[in-house]
Every structure is written in structure tokens, then in C-alpha cells.
N, C-alpha and C positions, 0 to 999 in steps of 0.2 A: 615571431619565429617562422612561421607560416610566410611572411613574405618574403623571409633570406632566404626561405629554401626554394622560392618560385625564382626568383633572383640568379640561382645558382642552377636549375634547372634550365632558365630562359637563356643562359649563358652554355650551360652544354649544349645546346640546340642549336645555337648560334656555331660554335664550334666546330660540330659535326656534318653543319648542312651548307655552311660558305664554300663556297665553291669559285676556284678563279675563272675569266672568259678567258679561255685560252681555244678552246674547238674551232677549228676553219677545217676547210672540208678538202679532203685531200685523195689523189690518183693514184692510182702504180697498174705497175705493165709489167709482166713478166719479160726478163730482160730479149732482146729480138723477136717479141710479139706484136706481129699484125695481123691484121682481118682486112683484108678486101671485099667492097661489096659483092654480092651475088656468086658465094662462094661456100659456104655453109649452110649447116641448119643448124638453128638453135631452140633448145626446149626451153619456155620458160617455167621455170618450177612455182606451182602455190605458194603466194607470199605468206613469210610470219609479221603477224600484223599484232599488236599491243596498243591496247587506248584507254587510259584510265584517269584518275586526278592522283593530284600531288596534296597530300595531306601538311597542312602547319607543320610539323616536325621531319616532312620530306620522306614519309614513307608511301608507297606507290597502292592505288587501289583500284584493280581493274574493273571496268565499266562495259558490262557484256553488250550493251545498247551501241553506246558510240563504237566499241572493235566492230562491232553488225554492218555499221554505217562508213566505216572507214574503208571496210572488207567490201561492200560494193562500190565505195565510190573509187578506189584504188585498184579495183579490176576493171571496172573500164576505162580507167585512162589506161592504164598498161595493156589493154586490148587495143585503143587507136594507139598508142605509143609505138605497138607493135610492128606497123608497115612502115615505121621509118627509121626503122635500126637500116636498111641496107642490105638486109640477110635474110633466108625464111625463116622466121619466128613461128613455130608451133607451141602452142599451151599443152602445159601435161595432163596425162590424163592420170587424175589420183587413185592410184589402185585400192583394191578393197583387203580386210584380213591382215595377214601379216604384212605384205607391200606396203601398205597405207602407212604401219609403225616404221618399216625402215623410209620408207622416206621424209617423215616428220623426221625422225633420226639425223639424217641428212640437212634438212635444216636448219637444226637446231646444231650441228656439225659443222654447216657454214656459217652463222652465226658465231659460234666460238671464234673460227679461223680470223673473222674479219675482227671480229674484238682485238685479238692478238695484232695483228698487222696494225691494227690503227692505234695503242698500247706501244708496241714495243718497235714499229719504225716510223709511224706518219707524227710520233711526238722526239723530235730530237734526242731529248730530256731522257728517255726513257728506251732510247735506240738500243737494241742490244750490238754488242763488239760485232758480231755477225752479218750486223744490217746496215753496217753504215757504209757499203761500199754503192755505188751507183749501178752494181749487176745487183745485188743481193734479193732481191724482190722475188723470192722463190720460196713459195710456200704453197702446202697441198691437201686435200682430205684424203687422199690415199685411192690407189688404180680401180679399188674394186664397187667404186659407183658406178664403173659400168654394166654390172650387173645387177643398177637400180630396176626395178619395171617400170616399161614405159620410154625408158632412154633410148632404146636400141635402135640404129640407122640416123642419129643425133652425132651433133659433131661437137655440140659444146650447149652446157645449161646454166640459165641466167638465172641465179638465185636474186632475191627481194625480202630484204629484213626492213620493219619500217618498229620503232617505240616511240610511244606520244605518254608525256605523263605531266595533264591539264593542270597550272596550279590553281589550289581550290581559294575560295574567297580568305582564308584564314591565313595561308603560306603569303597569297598578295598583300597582307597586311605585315602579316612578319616582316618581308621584302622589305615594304617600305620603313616599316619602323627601324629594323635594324640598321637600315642606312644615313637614317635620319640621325637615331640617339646613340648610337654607336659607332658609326661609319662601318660598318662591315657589309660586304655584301652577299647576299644569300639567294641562290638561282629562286628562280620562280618557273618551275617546269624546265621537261624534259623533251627532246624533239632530238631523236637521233636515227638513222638509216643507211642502211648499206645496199650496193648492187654491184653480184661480182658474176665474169665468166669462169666456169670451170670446166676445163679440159677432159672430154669425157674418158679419152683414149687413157691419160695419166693421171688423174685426178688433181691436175695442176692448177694453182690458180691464178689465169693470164689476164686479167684486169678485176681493178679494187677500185671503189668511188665510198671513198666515207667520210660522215660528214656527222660531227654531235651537236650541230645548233642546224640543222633543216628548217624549212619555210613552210606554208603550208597545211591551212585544217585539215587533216585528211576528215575530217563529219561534214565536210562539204565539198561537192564536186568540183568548186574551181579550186579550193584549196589541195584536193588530192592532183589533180591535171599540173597545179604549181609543183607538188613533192615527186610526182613518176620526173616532172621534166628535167627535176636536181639529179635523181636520184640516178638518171640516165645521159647527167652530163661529162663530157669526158669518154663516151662510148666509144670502143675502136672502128672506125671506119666512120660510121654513120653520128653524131651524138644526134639525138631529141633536141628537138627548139622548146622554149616555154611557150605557152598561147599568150595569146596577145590577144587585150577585151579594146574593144576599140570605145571611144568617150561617147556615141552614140548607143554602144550597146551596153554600157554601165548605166546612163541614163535611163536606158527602158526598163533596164530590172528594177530598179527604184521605182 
């Protein structure tokens, strides 16, 4: 009895954590938006950063140690990334007290926004009637981030969502078993990241890079230099190049 019911269990699991590859990483512009270089300034806002493992059954367990590690290895590449947008990039400075809650607010605001965009127009499938015109890319957190603290004399700020969810030794064995004695397939971790400009004057959002299968350890500094380079491909005017390790210098690290 005991084992129909592991049986039936191992089969909900199965169920509920298959998942198709369907993710490729996708652009948009708000319709007639450019940037030229040396023409702007842009703030870039403290990134939301998540790093945890992916449990056997697909549920996410944050991992205060690796976010630590991801958290500096993702600010300084987005520090050197920073002189080659083409634009003055200033970092925000994170106010204290209430500012500090409205701007986490703010990001976790752009965060939603770009969920949605990448939901319901970067998946055909799931386009709304609204968005399926070749203008339709008009989507905003509304006029009054301009009176975020910290933004003012900004002409546009560059949010950074990055979630990493490690699958654990348990979920990699699922994986594989389930593809073996079942044919189904069952993700093993989660690697997904946005970077978008928003319009400080309108709260518009004039370029989206989202992408749900990202590259990229961010718990290691080439891995993170790999994920700023995605995350800022597609940039208007300028995009980031990825680094390039030359077979000399993979050599010496060995």
C-alpha cells in the first residue's frame, strides 16, 4: 500500500514540475525609442538579486550565503559594464527610512512589469489581443517614480532583476530518472533575468531584455561578468560585449 501511494505521489511531482523549454530571451522598444550616445543620464537602480536551490519536488529555497555572493559578484561587473553603455551611468544612492521601502517597492514593481511583458507579449501563446500589433510595446509603472529619492536631474533608470534557483542533488536525480523511466521532462533549476530602461519623466518602459534560461553562475565572478553581459544585450545605443578569456588565460587559472 505504501508503495502505490509513493507511486502516485512520484507521479504528482512529476506532473506539476515538467515543464516545457520553451524560454529564449527576448527584446522590445518602446515604439520610436532611441538613445544616442552621450546624450543622457541614467541611474542605475540596486539590483533584486535571488539565489537559492531547487528542492526534489521544485520548491525554491533561498540561500543567504550564495544571494551574498552573487550580490558582489553582480555589482562589479555592472560597475565595469557601466562605462560602456555609451551614456553617463550613475549608481543610486539607496536612501534611508521610508525612501529605502519606496524604492524596494519600485523594484519589486518593475519586476512584476516585466513578468507581465514577458507572459503575456514575448510568448506568442499567451499575447494579449492588445499586444499583438508591432506598435503595442507600451507598458509603464506610472509618472510618479519621478519623485523616487535619488532620481532627480536622471533622465532614465536602469532596473536589474536577476533569480537563480540551483537544482539540488535530489531534483538532478529526479531529472534524470524521470526522463529515463518515463520520458517526461522535469526542469532542473531556474536561471531567469530582466533589464529594463524606464522613462523617468513618464514612467514608461522604453526597452525590456528578458530572458528565463540565462547563462551564467552569478557565485562566481566570471559567471556573473557572463549574466551583466546577457542581461545588457540588446541595450539602446551602446549593448555590453561579453568578456572574452583568452586559452592563455583559462590555462593559468588552472
Amino acid at each position: 500500500m505504501r508503495r502505490g501511494w509513493g507511486a502516485l505521489a512520484f507521479a504528482a511531482a512529476l506532473t506539476m514540475t515538467a515543464t516545457p523549454l520553451t524560454a529564449q530571451e527576448k527584446t522590445g522598444n518602446k515604439p520610436g525609442f532611441t538613445l544616442a550616445p552621450g546624450t543622457v543620464t541614467i541611474v542605475l537602480m540596486r539590483p533584486e538579486i535571488a539565489v537559492g536551490a531547487q528542492s526534489t519536488g521544485g520548491a525554491y529555497e533561498p540561500n543567504a550565503d550564495w544571494t551574498d555572493q552573487a550580490r558582489e559578484n553582480l555589482g562589479k561587473a555592472l560597475a565595469e559594464a557601466q562605462g560602456q553603455l555609451g551614456n553617463r551611468v550613475v549608481t543610486y544612492v539607496e536612501p534611508v527610512g521610508q525612501g529605502a521601502a519606496v524604492a524596494h517597492e519600485y523594484r519589486a514593481l518593475f519586476t512584476a512589469l516585466a513578468d507581465s511583458v514577458q507572459t503575456y507579449q514575448f510568448f506568442p501563446g499567451n499575447r494579449l489581443p492588445t499586444k499583438k500589433r508591432d506598435d503595442s510595446f507600451l507598458w509603464s509603472i506610472g509618472s510618479e517614480v519621478a519623485s523616487l529619492p535619488g532620481v532627480q536631474g536622471a533622465d532614465y533608470a536602469l532596473f536589474v532583476t536577476t533569480e537563480d534557483h540551483y537544482g539540488s542533488t535530489g531534483r538532478k536525480l529526479l531529472q534524470v530518472f524521470a526522463a529515463a523511466a518515463v520520458g517526461v521532462g522535469v526542469s532542473a533549476g531556474v536561471h531567469k533575468g530582466y533589464a529594463g530602461l524606464i522613462d523617468l519623466k513618464t514612467g514608461d518602459l522604453v526597452w525590456l531584455n528578458a530572458d528565463l534560461a540565462m547563462g551564467g553562475d552569478v557565485r562566481t565572478p566570471e559567471g556573473a561578468a557572463k549574466r551583466v553581459a546577457q542581461l545588457l544585450e540588446g541595450f539602446p545605443g551602446k549593448p555590453v560585449e561579453a568578456p572574452v578569456t583568452s586559452a592563455a588565460t583559462k590555462t593559468a587559472a588552472r
